[in-house]
N, C-alpha and C positions, 0 to 999 in steps of 0.2 A: 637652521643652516649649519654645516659645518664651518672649522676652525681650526686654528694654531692650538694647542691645549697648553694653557699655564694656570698658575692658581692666580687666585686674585679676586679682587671683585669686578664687579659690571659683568653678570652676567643674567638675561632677561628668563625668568620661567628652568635655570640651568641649561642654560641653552650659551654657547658662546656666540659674541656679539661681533655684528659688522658695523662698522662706522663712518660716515658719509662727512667730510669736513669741506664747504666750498669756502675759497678763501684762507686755506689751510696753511698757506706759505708767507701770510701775513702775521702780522707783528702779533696777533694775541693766539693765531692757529697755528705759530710755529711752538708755542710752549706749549699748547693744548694735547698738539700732535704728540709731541714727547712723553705727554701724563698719560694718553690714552693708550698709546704703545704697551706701555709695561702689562695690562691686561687684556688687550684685544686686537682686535685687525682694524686699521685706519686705512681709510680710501679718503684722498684728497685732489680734487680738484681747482683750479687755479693755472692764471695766466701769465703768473709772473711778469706783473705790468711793469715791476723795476727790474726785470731780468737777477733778482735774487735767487741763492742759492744757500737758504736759510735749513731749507729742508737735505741736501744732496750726503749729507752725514748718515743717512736713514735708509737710502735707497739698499744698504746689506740685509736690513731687516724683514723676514719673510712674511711678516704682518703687515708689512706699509706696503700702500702700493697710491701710486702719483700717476695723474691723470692731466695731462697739458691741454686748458678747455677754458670756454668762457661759459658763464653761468646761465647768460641768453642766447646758448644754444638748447632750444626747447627739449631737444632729440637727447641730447646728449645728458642733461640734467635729470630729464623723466627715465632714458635705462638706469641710470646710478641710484637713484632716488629707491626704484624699485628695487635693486639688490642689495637695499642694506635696512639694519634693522635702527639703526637712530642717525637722525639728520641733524647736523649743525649747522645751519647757512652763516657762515659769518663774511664771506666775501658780501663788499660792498664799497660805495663811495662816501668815502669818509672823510666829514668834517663841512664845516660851513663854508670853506674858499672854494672846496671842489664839488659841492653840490651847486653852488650857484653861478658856476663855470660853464655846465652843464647840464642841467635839471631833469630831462628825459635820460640822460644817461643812468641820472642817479636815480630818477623814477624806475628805469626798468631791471637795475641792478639791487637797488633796495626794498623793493616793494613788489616788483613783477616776477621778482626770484621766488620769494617768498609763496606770494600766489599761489605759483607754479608746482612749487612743492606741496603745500598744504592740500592743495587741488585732486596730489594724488597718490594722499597717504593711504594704506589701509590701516583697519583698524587696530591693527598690530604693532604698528609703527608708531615712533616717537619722535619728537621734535622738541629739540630746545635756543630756545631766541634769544642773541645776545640784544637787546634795548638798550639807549643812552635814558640816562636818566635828565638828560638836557629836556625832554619834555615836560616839563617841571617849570620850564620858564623863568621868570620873573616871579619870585614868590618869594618873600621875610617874613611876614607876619607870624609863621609857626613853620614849623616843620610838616615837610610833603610825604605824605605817606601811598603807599598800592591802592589807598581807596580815589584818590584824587583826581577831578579830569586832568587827562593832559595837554597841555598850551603852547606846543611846541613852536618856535620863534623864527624857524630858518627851516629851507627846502629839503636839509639832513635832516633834520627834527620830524617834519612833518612825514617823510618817504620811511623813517623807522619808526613813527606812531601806529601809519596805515598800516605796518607790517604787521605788529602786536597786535592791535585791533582785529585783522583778517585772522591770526593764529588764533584769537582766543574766541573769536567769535565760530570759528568752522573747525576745531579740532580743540584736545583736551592736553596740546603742547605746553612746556612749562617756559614761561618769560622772565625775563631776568634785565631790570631798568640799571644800566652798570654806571655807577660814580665815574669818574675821568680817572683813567689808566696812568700808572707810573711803572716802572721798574726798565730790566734789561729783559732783551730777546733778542735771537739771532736772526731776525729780522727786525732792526735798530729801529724806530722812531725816537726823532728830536721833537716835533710839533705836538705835542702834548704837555699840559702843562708845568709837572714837577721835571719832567723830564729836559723842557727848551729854559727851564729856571736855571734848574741844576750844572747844565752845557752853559748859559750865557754870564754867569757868574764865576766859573772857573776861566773861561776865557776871554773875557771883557770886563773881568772884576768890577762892572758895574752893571744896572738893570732899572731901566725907564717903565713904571706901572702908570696903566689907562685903569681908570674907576678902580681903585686897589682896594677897596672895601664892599667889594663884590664877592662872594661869599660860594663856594664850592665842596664837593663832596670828595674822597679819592677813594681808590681803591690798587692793593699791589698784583700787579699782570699774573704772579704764580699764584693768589688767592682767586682768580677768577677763573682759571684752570681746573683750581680745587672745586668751586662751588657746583661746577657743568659736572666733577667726575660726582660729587656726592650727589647730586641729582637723577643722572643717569642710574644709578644703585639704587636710590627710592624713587624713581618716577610714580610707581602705583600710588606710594603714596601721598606725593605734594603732584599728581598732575592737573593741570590746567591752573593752575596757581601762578599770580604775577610774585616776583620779590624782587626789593630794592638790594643792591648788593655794592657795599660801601664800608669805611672804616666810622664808626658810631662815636669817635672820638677828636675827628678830624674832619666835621664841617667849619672851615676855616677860610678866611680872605686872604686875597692874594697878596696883602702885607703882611701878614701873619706867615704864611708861607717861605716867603722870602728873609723874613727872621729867623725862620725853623734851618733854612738849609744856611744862611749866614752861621750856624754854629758851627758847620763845618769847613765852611768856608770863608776861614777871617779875611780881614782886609780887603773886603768889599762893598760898595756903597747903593740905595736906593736914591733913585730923584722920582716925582710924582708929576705926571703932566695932567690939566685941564685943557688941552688943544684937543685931543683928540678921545675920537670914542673909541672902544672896544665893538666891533661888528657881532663879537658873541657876547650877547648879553647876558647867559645865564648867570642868575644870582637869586639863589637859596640852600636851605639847608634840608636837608634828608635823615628820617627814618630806619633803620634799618633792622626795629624789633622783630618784624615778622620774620627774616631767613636765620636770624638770629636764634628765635623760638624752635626752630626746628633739630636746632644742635650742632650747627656747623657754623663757625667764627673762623674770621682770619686770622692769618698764623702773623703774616706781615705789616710790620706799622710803616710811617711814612718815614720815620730815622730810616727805617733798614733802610728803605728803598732812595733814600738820600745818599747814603753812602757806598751801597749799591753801585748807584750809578756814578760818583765820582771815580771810584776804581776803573767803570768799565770806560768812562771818557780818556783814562789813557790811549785805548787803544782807536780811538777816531779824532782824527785830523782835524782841524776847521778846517781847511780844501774840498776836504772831503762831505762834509755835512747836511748837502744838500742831497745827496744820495740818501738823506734817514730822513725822509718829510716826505709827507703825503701833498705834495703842491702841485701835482700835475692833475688835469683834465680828468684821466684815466684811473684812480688809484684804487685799487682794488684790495684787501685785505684789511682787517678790523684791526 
């Protein structure tokens, strides 16, 4: 295929790449978009279910090009799919309130996308799958590693196991089970863990934990950018490989957590309730030797991405804040 010509890496065979992002306007496709820019053509499609305009910075760039589209449009997904040389699906419905809002929604957006594409890759084509590493479950006894079955606990869990599974089982696509996301993007998320800690202690200087000794993985949102670009550069040679992709110093409890950003945020207090459960029960710790092994580590710890995000909560309101959460029926973007 032809191309923009720049130097750079990502390029398949010296061939300049096209690249396919569904969900691309979403909170981890809007950084993606940006790293992938600097060396090749991004095609992204998305429905802009919040009517954001995370990506419209971009529209000067004669390598991006945005596509206003849902993903279960069969038609629509299989011409795109066919003209471009590596697929990211990362549109989907995300999280356990909005999966279980709507189940077939999230069935056909998380799982039927997937399908769809892998259905009609050729063998030229590459595919790389964002996974929650939430299918992990309920697990302390050691550390969960890529050999491990998965036991995913909630209707998101299970709709992005079936996905991995279908990818690894019908094509030689690289999987990637991702810790729970922190940092900034220009497509905000608050409903993420470091991130609705970080917001609810600057502005409520205080912060009520359900089971606080439930035990989690993280990872920073520009580290997971980086892993998809190093990937893409060796697909030949880590493809059809699953990897856990996580910070190996920071499987930590959500009191532990809330200590870590109290450093920077004094004069703040925890209280502990037993009235109520947590609906997401994940709680384990994670692996993360083998993406390790291959020579790419993250650049970002969870300080950075603490303080990160203090700065950027200048610039959002509490009025405002419901506008950064994935809490509707619809929510599309990872």
């Amino acid at each position: 295929m032809g191309g923009i010509k720049k130097l750079g890496a990502s390029r398949i065979g010296g061939i300049f790449m096209h690249i396919l992002i569904t969900g691309g306007a979403g909170y981890l496709g809007s950084v993606m978009t940006r790293k992938l820019l600097k060396y090749t053509n991004v095609t992204v499609i998305d429905n802009l279910m919040y009517n954001q305009t995370s990506l419209v910075d971009l529209c000067g760039k004669e390598n991006f090009n945005f596509i206003y589209g849902d993903v279960r449009d069969y038609r629509l997904l299989l011409n795109q799919v066919q003209k471009h040389d590596v697929i990211i699906p990362l549109a989907g419905i995300v999280g356990f309130p909005s999966c279980e809002k709507n189940k077939q929604l999230a069935t056909d957006v998380n799982f039927n996308q997937i399908k769809n594409i892998v259905d009609n890759l050729h063998s030229d084509q590459r595919i790389l799958f964002p996974n929650t590493n939430s299918g992990y479950g309920s697990r302390t006894d050691r550390m969960s590693n890529e050999t491990d079955k998965l036991t995913p606990i909630s209707h998101y869990g299970v709709t992005k196991c079936d996905a991995e599974n279908y990818i690894t089982e019908n094509s030689d696509g690289i999987v990637f089970r991702l810790a729970t996301v922190f940092g900034t993007s220009s497509r905000m998320r608050l409903d993420l863990l470091v991130n609705e800690f970080v917001y609810k202690l600057l502005t409520d200087k205080y912060i009520t934990l359900f089971e606080h000794e439930f035990v989690r993985n993280f990872i920073h949102i520009q580290d997971i950018a980086s892993v998809f670009n190093f990937m893409i550069d060796n697909f030949i040679t880590y493809k059809g490989e699953i990897y856990n992709v996580g910070l190996s110093n920071t499987n930590i409890n959500k009191k532990q957590l809330v200590e870590r950003i109290q450093k920077y945020i004094p004069d703040t207090s925890i209280t502990y309730s037993d009235y109520y459960e947590d609906p997401d029960k994940r709680d384990y710790t994670v692996s993360n030797e083998k993406i390790e092994s291959t020579g790419w580590k993250p650049k970002y710890s969870l300080d950075d991405g603490i303080k990160e995000l203090i700065k950027a909560y200048q610039m959002i309101v509490p009025q405002e804040s419901s506008h950064y959460r994935n809490a509707f029926p619809m929510s599309y973007g990872v």
